[in-house]
N, C-alpha and C positions, 0 to 999 in steps of 0.2 A: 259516221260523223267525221269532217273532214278535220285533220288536225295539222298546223303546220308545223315549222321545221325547228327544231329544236334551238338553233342559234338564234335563229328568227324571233322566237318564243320568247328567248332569255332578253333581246333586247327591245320586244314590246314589253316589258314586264319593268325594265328597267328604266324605260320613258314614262312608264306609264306612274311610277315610284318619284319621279324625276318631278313629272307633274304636278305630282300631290305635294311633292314636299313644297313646290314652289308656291304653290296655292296655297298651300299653309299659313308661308311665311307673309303672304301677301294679306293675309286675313287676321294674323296679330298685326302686324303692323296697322290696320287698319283699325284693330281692336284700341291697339295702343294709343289710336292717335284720336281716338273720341273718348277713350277715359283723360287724355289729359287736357282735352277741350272741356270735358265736366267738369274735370277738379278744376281749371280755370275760371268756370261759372261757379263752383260751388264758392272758391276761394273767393272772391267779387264780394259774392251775396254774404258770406259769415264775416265777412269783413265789415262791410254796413252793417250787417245787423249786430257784431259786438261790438262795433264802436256807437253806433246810438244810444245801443241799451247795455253800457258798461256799467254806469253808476246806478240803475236800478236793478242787473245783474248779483251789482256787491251789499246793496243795501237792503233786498227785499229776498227774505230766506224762500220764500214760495217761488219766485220768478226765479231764483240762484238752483233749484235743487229739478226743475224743468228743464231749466238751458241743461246742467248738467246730463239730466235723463237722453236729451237731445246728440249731445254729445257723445256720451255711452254707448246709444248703438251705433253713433259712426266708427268708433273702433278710439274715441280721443279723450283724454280727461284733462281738460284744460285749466283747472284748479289744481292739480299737484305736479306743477312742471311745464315748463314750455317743452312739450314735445317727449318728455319722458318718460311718461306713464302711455306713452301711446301706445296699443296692444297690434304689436308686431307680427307676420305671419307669415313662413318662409313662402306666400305666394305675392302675397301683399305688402314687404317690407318698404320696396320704395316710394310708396303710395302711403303707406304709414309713418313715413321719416317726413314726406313732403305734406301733411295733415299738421303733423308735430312740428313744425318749422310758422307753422302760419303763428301761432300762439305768440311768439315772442316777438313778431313785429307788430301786431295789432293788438295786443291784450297787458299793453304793460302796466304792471304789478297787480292784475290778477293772475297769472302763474305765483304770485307771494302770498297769494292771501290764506291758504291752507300753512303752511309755511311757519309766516309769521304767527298766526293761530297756534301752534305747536307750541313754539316759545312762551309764548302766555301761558297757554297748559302748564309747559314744566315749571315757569315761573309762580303761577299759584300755588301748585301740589308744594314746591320743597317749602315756600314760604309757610304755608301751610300742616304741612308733616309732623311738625313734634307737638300740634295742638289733637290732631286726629289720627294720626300713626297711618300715614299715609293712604285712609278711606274718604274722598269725599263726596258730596254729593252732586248729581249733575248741575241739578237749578244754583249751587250755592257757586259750583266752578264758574256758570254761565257767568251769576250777579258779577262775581269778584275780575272776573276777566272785562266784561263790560265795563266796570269801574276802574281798571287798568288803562281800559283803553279812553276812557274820557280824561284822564288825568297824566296824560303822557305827552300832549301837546302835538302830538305830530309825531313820537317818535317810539320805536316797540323794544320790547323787553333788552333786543341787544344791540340798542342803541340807533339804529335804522330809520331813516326817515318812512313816514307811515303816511299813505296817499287820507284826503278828508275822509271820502268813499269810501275806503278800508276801516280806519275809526268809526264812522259812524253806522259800521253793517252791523244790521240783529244777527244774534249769536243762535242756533240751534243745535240740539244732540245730534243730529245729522252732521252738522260742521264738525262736533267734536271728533265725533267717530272716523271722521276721514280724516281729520290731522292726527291721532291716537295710531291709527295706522299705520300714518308714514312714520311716523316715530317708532317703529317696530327694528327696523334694520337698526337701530341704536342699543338693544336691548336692554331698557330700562325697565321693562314689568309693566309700562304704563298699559290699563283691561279697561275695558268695562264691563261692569258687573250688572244680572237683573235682582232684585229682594224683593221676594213678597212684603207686602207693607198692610197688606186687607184684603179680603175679601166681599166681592159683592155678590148678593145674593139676587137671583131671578126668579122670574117663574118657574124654570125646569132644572135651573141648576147654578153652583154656585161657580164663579171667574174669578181667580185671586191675579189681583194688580198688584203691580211693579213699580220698583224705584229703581232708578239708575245710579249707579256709583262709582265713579272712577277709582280705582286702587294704582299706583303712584311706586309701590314696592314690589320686588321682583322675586314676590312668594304666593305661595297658592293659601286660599281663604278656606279652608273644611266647610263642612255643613253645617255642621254644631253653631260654627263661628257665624256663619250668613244668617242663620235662623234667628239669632241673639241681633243682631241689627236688623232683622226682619220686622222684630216683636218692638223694638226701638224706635222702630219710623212709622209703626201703625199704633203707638201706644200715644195718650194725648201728656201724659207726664215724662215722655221721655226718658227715663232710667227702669230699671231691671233691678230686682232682688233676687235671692236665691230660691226663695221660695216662690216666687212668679215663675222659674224657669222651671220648676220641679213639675208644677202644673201642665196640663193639655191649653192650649192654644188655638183653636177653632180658627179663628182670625186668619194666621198663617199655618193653618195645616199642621201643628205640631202635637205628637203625643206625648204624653206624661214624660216627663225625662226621669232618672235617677238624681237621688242630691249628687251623690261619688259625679255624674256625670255632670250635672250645673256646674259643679265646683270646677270641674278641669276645663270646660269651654269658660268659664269668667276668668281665670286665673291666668289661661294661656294669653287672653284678646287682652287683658291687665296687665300682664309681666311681658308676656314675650313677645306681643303684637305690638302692644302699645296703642290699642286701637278702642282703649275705655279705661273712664276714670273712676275711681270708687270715691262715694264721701263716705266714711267710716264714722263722723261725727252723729250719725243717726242708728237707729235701729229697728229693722235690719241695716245692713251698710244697703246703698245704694248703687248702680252700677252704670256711669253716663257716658252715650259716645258723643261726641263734639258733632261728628260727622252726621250724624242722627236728629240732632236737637236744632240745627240750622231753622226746622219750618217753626219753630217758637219763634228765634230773633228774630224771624222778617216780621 
């Protein structure tokens, strides 16, 4: 086999390196210059379409939690932030800086709408807190923030002008749960909570159902204590004796407790949570959480 000359060698090798590289470069660029022709059209197109359908975006929780889903796999979350929740990636950064930039010329004060959501939250819960010890329920958050926001005129918990479309959006635990969230780098405690409330029984087996409960303090809730609001939200008299909690519990999954132990989950969620009231004027006393008994008032 014939082979040539070593110099020779080194400098096909180094054309031929020379080559590739240049072709490389010729092919990002080429690369480059049709991703930013798409994002050009994409840009276009999300731009008509969030501004036609802004106000049905913010009013209609089914249309708002789609756009959103929409948005999520392009890498954008355009309800908590213009551009700052965009999920950045060191191949993709400037492509996801120039996503997150569209947001605040075309979407103004839907990047506030999570936001100002948050405010109302903390604004209910503190209002709220020395009647329930900071547990409440989700539907009762919904009602009272909705009722916040019809009687504010135009303006949100810290003072801010509130667009109509903003006021007048249905509220869903979907919404809650993403404002709760961003409220997390604040660390105020703000969770949500599941509670068994009942059990439904089937053909093959029984499903125990949940209630949601925002907790507002920045302590953890035991089992003993969740169980006792469990029994609370699936109970139709809404209060607890001691001797209802000594009992097994079917309803929510609970077995016989100890009195010793009734007594130390009633006394802690009484004294130290603050999260139940006793009426002592009966007998046995009675044991009510505020938080619990909401689905009576409505």
């Amino acid at each position: 086999m014939r082979r040539g000359g070593g110099l020779a060698a080194l400098d096909r090798q180094t054309n031929t390196t020379s080559s590739f590289a240049d072709l490389s470069s010729d092919l990002s660029a080429a690369q480059l210059s049709e991703l930013r022709t798409q994002l050009s059209t994409f840009s276009t197109a999300l731009r008509s379409f969030a501004t036609t359908h802004r106000t049905q975006i913010l009013r209609d929780p089914e249309f708002r939690h789609a756009f959103q889903k929409m948005c999520a796999s392009l890498g954008v979350d355009p309800l908590s932030g213009s551009g700052s929740a965009v999920k950045a990636s060191s191949q993709g950064g400037g492509l996801s800086k120039r996503l997150g930039s569209i947001w605040a010329d075309i979407l103004p004060g839907l990047s506030d709408f999570q936001y100002d959501l948050g405010v109302q939250i903390i604004d209910v819960c503190l209002s709220t807190r020395a009647l329930n010890g900071g547990m409440i329920a989700m539907d009762e958050l919904i009602l009272r923030i909705m009722a916040l926001r019809s009687g504010v005129s135009g303006r949100n918990g810290a003072g801010a002008s509130i667009d109509s479309s903003v006021a007048a959006a249905v509220i869903t635990p979907e919404d809650i749960a993403r404002s709760i969230q961003l409220l997390e780098p604040l660390g105020s405690g703000y969770t949500i909570i599941n509670l068994p409330s009942s059990t439904s029984s089937s053909s093959n087996s029984k499903t125990p159902q949940f209630r949601q409960m925002v907790r507002s303090v920045p302590r953890e809730l035991d089992m003993d204590a969740q169980t006792v609001l469990g029994i609370l939200l699936a109970s139709d008299s809404n209060y607890v004796t001691l001797d209802s909690l000594v009992r097994a519990q079917p309803s929510v999954s609970k077995q016989a407790w100890t009195e010793e132990r009734a007594k130390v989950v009633l006394e802690g969620m009484l004294m130290g949570e603050g999260t139940l009231w006793v009426d002592d004027q009966t007998h046995p006393p009675r044991y009510y959480s505020l938080a619990a008994a909401t689905s009576m008032l409505e």
